[in-house]
PAMI-494053 format. One record per residue (C-alpha): y, z, x; residue number from 1. Coordinates in steps of 0.02 Angstrom, whole numbers, padded with zeros to 5 digits. Example, Ala and Ser with C-alpha at 12.3 -4.5 7.8 and 13.67 -1.06 7.14 Angstrom:
2
<north->-00225&up->00390&east->00615&i->1>;
<north->-00053&up->00357&east->00684&i->2>;
This chain:
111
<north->00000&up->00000&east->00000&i->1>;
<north->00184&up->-00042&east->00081&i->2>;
<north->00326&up->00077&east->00068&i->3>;
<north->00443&up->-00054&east->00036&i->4>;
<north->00521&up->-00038&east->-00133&i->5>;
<north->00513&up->-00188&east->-00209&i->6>;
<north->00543&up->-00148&east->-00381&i->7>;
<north->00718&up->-00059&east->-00373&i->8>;
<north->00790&up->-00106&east->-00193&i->9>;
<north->00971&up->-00048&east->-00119&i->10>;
<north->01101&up->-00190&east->-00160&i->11>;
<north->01202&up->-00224&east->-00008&i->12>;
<north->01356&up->-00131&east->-00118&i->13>;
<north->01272&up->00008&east->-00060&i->14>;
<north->01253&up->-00009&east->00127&i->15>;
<north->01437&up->-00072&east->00100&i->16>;
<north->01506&up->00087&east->00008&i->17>;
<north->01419&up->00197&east->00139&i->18>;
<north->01491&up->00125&east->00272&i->19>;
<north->01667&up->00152&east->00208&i->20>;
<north->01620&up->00323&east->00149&i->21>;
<north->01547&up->00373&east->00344&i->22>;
<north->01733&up->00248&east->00408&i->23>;
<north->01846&up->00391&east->00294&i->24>;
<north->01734&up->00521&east->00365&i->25>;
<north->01765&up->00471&east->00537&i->26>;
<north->01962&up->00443&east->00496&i->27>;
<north->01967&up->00604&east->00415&i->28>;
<north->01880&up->00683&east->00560&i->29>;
<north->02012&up->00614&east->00707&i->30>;
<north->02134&up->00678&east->00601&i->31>;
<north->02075&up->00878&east->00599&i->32>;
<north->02035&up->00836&east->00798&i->33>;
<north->02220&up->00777&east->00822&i->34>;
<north->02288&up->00921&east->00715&i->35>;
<north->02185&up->01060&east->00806&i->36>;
<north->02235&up->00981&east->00963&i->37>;
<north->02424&up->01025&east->00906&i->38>;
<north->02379&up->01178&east->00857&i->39>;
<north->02280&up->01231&east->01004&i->40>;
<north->02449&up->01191&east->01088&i->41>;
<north->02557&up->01288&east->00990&i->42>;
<north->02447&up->01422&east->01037&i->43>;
<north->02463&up->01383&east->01224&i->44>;
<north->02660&up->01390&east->01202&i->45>;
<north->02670&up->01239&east->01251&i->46>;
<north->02759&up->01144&east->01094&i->47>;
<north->02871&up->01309&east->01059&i->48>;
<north->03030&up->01215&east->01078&i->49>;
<north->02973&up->01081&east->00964&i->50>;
<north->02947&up->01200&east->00835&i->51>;
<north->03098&up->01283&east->00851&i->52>;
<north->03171&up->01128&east->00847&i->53>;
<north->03070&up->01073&east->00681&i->54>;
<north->03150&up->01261&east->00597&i->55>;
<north->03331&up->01193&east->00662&i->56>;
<north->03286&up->01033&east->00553&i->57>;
<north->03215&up->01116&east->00400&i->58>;
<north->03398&up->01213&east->00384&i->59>;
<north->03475&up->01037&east->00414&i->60>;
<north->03371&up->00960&east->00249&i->61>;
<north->03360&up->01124&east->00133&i->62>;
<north->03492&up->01230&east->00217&i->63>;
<north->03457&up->01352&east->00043&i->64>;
<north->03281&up->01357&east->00031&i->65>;
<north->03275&up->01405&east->00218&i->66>;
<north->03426&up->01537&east->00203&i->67>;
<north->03310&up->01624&east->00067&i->68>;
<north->03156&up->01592&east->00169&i->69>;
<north->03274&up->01683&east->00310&i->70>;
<north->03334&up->01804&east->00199&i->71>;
<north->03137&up->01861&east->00131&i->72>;
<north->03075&up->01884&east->00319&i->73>;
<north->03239&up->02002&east->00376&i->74>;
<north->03194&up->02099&east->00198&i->75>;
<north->03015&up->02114&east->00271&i->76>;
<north->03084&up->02141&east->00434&i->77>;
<north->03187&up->02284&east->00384&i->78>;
<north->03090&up->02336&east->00236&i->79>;
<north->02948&up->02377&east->00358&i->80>;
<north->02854&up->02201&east->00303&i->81>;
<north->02754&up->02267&east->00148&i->82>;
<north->02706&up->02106&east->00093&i->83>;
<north->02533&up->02073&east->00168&i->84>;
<north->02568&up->01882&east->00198&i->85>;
<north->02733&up->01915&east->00284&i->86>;
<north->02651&up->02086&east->00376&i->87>;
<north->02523&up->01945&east->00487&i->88>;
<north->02658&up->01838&east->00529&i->89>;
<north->02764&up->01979&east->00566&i->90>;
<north->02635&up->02055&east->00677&i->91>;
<north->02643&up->01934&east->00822&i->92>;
<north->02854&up->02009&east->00864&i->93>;
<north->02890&up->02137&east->00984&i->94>;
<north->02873&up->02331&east->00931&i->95>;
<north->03082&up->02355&east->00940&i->96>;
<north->03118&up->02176&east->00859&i->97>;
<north->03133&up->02285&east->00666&i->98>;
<north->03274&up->02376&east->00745&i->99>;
<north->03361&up->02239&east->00852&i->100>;
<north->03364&up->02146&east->00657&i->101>;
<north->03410&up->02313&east->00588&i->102>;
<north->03558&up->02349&east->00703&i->103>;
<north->03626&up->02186&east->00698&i->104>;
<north->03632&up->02197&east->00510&i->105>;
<north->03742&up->02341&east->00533&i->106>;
<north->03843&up->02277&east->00661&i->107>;
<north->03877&up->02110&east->00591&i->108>;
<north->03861&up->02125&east->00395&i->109>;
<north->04011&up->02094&east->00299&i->110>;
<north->03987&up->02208&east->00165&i->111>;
């Protein structure tokens, strides 16, 4: 008996569709391998001024969203960071960086 199936055989729409589906795969997987790259990167401090450069740009485009963006992490900053989201981030400054933000407040706050 052969193994072939004669009765109900792959169309070649089939081969075809699984080679695009393993080509996106592929694309899709370059693309997390670039991005990690980046990332690892960023890690490394080695793209730190581009990303400072990238904040200096997102106050350029939404200079509101980002002053309330700025505004929520020197609340969390000051507050003692509560929020659990903001706490992480938070996490990675300096032990004295709450009171640097806090005495600059005072000093410079036109109230």
């Amino acid at each position: 008996m052969r193994s072939l199936n004669t009765v109900n055989p792959e169309p070649p729409i089939y081969w075809q569709s699984m080679a695009r589906m393993d080509a996106m795969e592929k694309v899709a997987d370059d693309a997390e391998r670039a991005e990690n790259k980046v990332l690892d990167m960023l890690e490394d401090n080695q793209l730190m001024g581009c990303a400072a450069d990238a904040f200096g740009e997102l106050f350029t485009w939404y200079p509101s969203e980002m002053e309330q963006v700025a505004n929520r992490l020197v609340q969390e900053l000051v507050l003692g960071g509560f929020n659990s989201n903001l706490s992480g981030v938070l996490s990675y400054l300096p032990v004295g960086a709450r009171e640097k933000i806090k005495n600059y407040l005072i000093e410079n706050a036109e109230l």
